[in-house]
Structures are given as C-alpha cells and as structure tokens.
C-alpha angles and dihedrals in degrees: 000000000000090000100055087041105253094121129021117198127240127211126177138182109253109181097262110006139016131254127208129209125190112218132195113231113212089259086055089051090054090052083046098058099042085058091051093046086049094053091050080043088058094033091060115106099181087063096062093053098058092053128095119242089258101058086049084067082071080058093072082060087040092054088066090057081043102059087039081064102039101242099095095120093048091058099044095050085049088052095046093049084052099046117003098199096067092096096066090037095053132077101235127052122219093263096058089047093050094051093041084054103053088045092060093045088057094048099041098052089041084061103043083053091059097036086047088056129022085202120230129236117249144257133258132209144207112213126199128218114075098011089271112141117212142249102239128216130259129042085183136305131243 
C-alpha cells in the first residue's frame, strides 16, 4: 500500500522510543471509499432482487469480496431467499462462507489495530535502594 502511494508512513522521536503511524493519502482515501460504496452495494438487498439467475452466477465471485467484509452470511441468506437453489448451484456452501467470514473479522480487526497505532517502545527505568535497576514498562502498545 506504501509503495503505490495509498498510505505514507509516519515516524516520530519520542524520548526514548519511536512511534510509527500509518496514514491514508488521498489516493488511499479514494480506494477507501469505493470499498465502502462496494460493501453497501453488496449489502443491498433490494439489488438482488432486481437481477436475472444468470447474473446471480457473478455472486459466487462477489461472495469472496463479501467474507472479506464480514457480511457473507448476510448475503447468502438474501440470495437464497431470492433464489433457493442457489446452495446446490454455488460453489461454496453456508458453512465455508461462515468460517471465511470470521476469519476475516479476526484479521481485519487485528490490522486495523496496527494500522490505528504504530505502538511505541517502552520505558526503563533506574531504581534506588540497594543499587537494582529495574525492569521498565512497556514493550508497545496495540
């Protein structure tokens, strides 16, 4: 993403680490926002039903885009209300596109956690009393 210019990365000086920021560049912000209007696209019940049977063979490539989302179930239960046959027709069965979604879920909010927060190193410290020095805090944060 750094290298075709959607995010830059931003490092600053703390005192005694760095911390390192991920930012969106406005090209990364267009990306952003065609994702987001193809997830409320996919989302959209109303639109499914207004295709033919054999548009709905394109959904089985859709449902890929849809786990990566999360909603897959929501869209596979909308198709097969539409057309229930869809199940035995699709590549992929209710179960697959369950687990694919979780996945995602946990990946995807496992990213945006490191691209939210660089994280920062963490502090040591001296301690009196008896010469010791002492462990510190920190080792980053999420």
């Amino acid at each position: 993403m750094e290298k075709e210019d959607y995010i830059i990365r931003e490092i600053k000086d703390l005192i005694f680490s760095k911390e390192e920021k991920f930012l969106p560049t406005e090209k990364g912000i267009k990306l952003y926002k065609k994702l987001i209007t193809f997830k409320n696209y996919l989302e959209d019940y109303s639109l499914i039903k207004e295709r033919d049977i054999d548009e709905v063979k394109i959904w089985d490539y859709y449902m890929i885009y849809a786990a990566m989302y999360g909603i897959s179930e929501k869209v596979f239960k909308n198709l097969m209300e539409i057309y229930p046959g869809y199940e035995t027709s699709s590549a992929y069965t209710f179960s697959s596109l369950s687990f694919a979604s979780q996945l995602s879920t946990k990946i995807s909010s496992s990213s945006s956690d490191n691209f939210n927060s660089g994280g920062s190193g963490g502090l040591t410290s001296a301690s009196g009393g008896g010469g010791s020095f002492g462990g510190g805090s920190g080792g980053g944060s999420r």
